[in-house]
PyMOL CGO cylinders between C-alpha atoms (Angstrom):
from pymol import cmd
from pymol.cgo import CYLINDER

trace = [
    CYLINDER, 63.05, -135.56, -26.84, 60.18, -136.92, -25.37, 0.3, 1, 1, 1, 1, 1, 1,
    CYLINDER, 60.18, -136.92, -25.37, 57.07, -135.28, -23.29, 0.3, 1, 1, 1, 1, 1, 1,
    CYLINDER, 57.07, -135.28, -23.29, 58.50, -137.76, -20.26, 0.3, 1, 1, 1, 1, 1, 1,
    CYLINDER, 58.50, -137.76, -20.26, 61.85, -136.90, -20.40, 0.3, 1, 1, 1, 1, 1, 1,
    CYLINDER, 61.85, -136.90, -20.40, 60.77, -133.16, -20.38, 0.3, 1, 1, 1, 1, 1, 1,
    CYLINDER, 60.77, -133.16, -20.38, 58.80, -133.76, -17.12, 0.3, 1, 1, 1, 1, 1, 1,
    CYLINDER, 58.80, -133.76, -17.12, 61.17, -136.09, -15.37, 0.3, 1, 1, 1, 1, 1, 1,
    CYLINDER, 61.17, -136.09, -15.37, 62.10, -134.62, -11.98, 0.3, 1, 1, 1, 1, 1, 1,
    CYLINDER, 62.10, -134.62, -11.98, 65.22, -132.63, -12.26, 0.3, 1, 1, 1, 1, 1, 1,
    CYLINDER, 65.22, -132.63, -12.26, 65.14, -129.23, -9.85, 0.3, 1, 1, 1, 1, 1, 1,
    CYLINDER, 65.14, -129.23, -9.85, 65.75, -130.59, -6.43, 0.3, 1, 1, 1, 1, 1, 1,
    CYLINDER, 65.75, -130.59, -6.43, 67.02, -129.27, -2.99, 0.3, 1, 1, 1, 1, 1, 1,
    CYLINDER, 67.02, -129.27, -2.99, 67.72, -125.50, -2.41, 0.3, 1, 1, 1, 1, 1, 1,
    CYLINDER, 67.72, -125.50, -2.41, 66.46, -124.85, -6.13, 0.3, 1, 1, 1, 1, 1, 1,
    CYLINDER, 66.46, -124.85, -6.13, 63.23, -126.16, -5.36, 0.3, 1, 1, 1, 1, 1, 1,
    CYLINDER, 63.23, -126.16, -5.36, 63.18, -124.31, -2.40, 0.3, 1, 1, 1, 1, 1, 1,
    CYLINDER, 63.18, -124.31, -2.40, 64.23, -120.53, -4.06, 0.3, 1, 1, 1, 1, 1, 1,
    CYLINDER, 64.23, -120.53, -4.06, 61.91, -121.11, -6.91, 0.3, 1, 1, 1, 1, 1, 1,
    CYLINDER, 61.91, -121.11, -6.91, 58.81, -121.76, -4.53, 0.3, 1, 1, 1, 1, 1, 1,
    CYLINDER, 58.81, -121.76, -4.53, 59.32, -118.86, -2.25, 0.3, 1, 1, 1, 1, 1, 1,
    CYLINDER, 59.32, -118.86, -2.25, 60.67, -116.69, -5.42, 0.3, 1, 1, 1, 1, 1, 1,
    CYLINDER, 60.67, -116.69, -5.42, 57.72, -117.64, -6.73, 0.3, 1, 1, 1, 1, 1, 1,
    CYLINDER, 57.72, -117.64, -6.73, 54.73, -117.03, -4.18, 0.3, 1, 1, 1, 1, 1, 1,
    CYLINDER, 54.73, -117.03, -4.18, 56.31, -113.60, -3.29, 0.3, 1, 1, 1, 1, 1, 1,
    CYLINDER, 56.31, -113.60, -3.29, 56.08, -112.64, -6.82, 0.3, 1, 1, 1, 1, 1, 1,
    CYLINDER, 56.08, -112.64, -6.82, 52.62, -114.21, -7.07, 0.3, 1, 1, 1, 1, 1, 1,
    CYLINDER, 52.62, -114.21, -7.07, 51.74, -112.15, -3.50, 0.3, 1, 1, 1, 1, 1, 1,
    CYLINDER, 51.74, -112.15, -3.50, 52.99, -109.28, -4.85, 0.3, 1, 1, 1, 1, 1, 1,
    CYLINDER, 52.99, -109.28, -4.85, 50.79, -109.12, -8.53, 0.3, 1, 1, 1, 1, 1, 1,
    CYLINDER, 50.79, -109.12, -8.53, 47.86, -109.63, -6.17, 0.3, 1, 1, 1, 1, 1, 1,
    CYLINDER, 47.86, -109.63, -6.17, 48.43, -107.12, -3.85, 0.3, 1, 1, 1, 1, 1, 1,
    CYLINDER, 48.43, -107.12, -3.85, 48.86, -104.33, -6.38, 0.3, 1, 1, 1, 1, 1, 1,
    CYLINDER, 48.86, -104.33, -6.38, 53.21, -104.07, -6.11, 0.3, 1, 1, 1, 1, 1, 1,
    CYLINDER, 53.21, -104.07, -6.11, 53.45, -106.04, -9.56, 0.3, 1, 1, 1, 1, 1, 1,
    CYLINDER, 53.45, -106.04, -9.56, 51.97, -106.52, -12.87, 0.3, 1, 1, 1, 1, 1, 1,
    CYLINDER, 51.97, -106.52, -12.87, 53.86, -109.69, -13.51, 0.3, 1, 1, 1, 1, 1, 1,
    CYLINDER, 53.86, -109.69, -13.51, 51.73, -112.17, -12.61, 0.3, 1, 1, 1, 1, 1, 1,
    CYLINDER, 51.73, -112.17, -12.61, 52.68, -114.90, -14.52, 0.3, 1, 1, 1, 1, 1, 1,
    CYLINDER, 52.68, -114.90, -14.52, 56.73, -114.27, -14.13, 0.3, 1, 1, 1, 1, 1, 1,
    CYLINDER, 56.73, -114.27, -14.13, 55.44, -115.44, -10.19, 0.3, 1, 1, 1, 1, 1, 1,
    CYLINDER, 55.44, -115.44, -10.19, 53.84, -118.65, -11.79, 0.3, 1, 1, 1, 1, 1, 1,
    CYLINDER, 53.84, -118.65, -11.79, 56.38, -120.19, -13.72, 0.3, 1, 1, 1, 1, 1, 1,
    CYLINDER, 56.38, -120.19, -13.72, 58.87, -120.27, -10.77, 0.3, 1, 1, 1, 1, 1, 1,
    CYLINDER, 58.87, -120.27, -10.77, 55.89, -121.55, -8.52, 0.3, 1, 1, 1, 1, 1, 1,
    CYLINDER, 55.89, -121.55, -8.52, 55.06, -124.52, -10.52, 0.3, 1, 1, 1, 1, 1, 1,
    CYLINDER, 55.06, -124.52, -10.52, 58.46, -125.54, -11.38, 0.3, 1, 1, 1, 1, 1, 1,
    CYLINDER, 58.46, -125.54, -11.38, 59.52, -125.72, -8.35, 0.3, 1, 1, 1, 1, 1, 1,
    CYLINDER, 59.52, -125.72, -8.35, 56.39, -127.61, -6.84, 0.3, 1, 1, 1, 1, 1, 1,
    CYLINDER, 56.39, -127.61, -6.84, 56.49, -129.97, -9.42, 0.3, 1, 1, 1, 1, 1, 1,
    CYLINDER, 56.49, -129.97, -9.42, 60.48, -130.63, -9.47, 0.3, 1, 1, 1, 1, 1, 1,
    CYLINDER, 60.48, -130.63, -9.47, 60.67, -130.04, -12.95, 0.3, 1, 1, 1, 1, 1, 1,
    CYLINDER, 60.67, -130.04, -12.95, 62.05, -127.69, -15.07, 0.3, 1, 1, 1, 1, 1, 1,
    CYLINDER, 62.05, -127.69, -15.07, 61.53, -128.04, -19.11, 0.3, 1, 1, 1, 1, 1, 1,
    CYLINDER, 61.53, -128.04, -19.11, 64.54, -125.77, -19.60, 0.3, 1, 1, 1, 1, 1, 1,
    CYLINDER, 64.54, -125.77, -19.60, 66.74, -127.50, -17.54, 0.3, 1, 1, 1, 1, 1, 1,
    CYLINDER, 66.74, -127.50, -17.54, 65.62, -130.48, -19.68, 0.3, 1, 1, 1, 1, 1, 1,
    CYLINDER, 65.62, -130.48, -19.68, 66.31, -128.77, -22.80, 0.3, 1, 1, 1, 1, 1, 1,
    CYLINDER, 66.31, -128.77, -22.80, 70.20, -128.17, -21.85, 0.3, 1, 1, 1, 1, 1, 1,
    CYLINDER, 70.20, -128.17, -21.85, 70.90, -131.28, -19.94, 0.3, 1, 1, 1, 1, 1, 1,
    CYLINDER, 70.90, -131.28, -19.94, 71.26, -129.82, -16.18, 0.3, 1, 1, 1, 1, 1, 1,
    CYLINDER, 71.26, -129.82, -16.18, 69.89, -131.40, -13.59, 0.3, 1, 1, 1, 1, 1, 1,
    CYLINDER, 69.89, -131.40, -13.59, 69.95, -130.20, -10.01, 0.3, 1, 1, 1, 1, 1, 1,
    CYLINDER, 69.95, -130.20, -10.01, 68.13, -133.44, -7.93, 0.3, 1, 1, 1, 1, 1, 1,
    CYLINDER, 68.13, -133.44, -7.93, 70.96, -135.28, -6.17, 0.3, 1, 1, 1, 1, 1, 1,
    CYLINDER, 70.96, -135.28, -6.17, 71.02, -139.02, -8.01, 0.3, 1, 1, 1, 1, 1, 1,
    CYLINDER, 71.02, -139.02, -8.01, 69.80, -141.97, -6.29, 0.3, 1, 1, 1, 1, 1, 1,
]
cmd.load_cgo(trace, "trace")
């Protein structure tokens, strides 16, 4: 597998959406004292700003709707 097929887009729509607001609470929340878990916040964040998830590459799922 290669490093492009691992960052093709493939989290789209509402899963984009959940992990980005997932995300930033979690990230909020680590700063503000609630959580410890910083990075657990992060990898949500960026996966979902980016549209890509390496996992989801790794088993073949896809959630963007095709073109």
């Amino acid at each position: 597998m290669t490093t492009q097929s691992l960052l093709s887009k493939n989290v789209g729509g509402i899963d984009r959406t959940l992990r980005i607001v997932i995300g930033a609470l979690m990230v909020i929340a680590a700063l503000i004292g609630y959580s410890k878990w910083l990075l657990i916040g992060v990898v949500p964040l960026a996966t979902g700003l980016m549209s890509t998830c390496p996992l989801y590459s790794l088993i073949g799922l896809n959630t963007c709707k095709k073109d």
